[in-house]
C-alpha positions in Angstrom: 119.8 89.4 98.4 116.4 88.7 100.1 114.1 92.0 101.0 113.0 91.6 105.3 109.8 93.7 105.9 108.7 94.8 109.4 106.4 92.0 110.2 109.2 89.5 109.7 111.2 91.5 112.1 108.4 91.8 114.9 107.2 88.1 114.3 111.2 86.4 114.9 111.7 89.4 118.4 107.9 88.8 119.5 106.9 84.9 120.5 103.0 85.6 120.6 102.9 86.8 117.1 101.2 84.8 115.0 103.9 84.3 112.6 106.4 83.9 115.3 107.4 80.1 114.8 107.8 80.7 110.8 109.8 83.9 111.4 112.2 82.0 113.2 112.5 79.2 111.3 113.2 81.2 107.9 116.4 83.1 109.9 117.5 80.3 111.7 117.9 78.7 108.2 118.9 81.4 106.0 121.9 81.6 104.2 121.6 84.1 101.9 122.1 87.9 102.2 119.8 90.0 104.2 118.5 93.6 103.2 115.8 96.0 104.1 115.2 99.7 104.7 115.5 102.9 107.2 112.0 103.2 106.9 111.5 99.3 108.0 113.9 100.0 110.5 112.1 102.9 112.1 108.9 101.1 111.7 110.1 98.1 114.0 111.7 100.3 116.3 108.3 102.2 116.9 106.5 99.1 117.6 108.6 96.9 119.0 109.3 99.1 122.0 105.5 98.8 122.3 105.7 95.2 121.8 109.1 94.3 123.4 110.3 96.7 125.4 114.0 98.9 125.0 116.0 96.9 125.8 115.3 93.6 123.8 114.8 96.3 121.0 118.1 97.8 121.2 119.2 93.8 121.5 118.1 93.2 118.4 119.2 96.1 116.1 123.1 94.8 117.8 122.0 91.3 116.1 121.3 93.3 112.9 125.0 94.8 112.9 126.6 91.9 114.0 124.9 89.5 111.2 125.6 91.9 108.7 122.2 93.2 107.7 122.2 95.7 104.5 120.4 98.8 104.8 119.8 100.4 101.5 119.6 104.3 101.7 117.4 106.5 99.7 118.5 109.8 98.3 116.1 113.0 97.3 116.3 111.4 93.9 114.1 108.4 94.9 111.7 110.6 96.2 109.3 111.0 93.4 109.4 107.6 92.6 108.5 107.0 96.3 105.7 109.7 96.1 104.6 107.6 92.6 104.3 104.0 94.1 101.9 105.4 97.4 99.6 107.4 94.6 99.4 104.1 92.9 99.0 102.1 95.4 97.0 104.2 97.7 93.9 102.0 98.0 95.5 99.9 100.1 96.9 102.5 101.5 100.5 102.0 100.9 102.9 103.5 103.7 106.7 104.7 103.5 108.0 101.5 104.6 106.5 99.1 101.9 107.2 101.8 99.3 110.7 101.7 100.2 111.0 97.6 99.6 109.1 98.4 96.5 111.6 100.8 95.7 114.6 98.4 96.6 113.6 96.2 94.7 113.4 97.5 91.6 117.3 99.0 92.9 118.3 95.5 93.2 116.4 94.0 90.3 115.2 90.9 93.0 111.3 90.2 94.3 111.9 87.8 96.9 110.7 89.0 100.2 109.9 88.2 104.1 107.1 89.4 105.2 104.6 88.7 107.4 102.2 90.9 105.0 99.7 88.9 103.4 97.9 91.1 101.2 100.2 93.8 100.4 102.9 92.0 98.6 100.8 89.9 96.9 99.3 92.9 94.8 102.5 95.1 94.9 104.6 94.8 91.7 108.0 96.0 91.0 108.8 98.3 88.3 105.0 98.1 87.7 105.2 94.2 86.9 107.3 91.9 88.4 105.5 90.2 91.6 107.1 89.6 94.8 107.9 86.2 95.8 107.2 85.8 100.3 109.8 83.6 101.2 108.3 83.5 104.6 104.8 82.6 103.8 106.0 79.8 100.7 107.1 78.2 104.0 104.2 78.0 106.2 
């Protein structure tokens, strides 16, 4: 499974991001499992309405359906681990959506990520060790 962050999301729906061309490139040749978060997913929403409109929005959470996209869901019990990750990492300051790939992948017991992020990823660690490995910025 391969961890999708909000900036590899808005960079593949928006062509004037900067990461656009990579974005696309990575998901037109992807073969392996997809999975990312509610947060993510509210995260992407938010800004691509901004960014894209509605209606290419609504487009692309169909495309996340219909390619079979995982959503992992957090219960109250991941809550203080949650809470623990934006306390350490609150320098940066770490927000819900990032905590919650954090989070996942210490779930999943896998680092490997797309993101568009690049400084946040490169000093998070999973279960306070392991770093994550960009898959869309190994690429560029």
């Amino acid at each position: 499974m391969i961890l999708v962050d909000t900036g590899a999301w808005l960079a593949l729906a928006d062509k004037g991001d900067a990461y656009h061309v990579l974005s696309r490139e990575f998901f037109r040749t992807n073969r392996e499992p997809l999975i990312t978060t509610y947060p993510v997913l509210v995260e992407c929403i938010h800004l691509m309405f901004k960014r894209i409109g509605i209606a290419k929005t609504l487009a692309w959470l169909d495309a996340l359906h219909a390619q079979g996209v995982g959503v992992f869901v957090m219960t109250q019990q991941h809550l203080p681990r949650l809470s623990a990750l934006m306390r350490q990492y609150q320098d940066l300051p770490m927000d819900l959506a990032d905590a919650s790939l954090v989070l996942l992948a210490e779930e999943l017991g896998e680092g490997r990520i797309v993101s568009s992020d690049e400084r946040d990823f490169h000093a998070y660690r999973w279960k306070n060790q392991h770093p994550f490995t960009n898959l869309l910025l190994a690429q560029g």
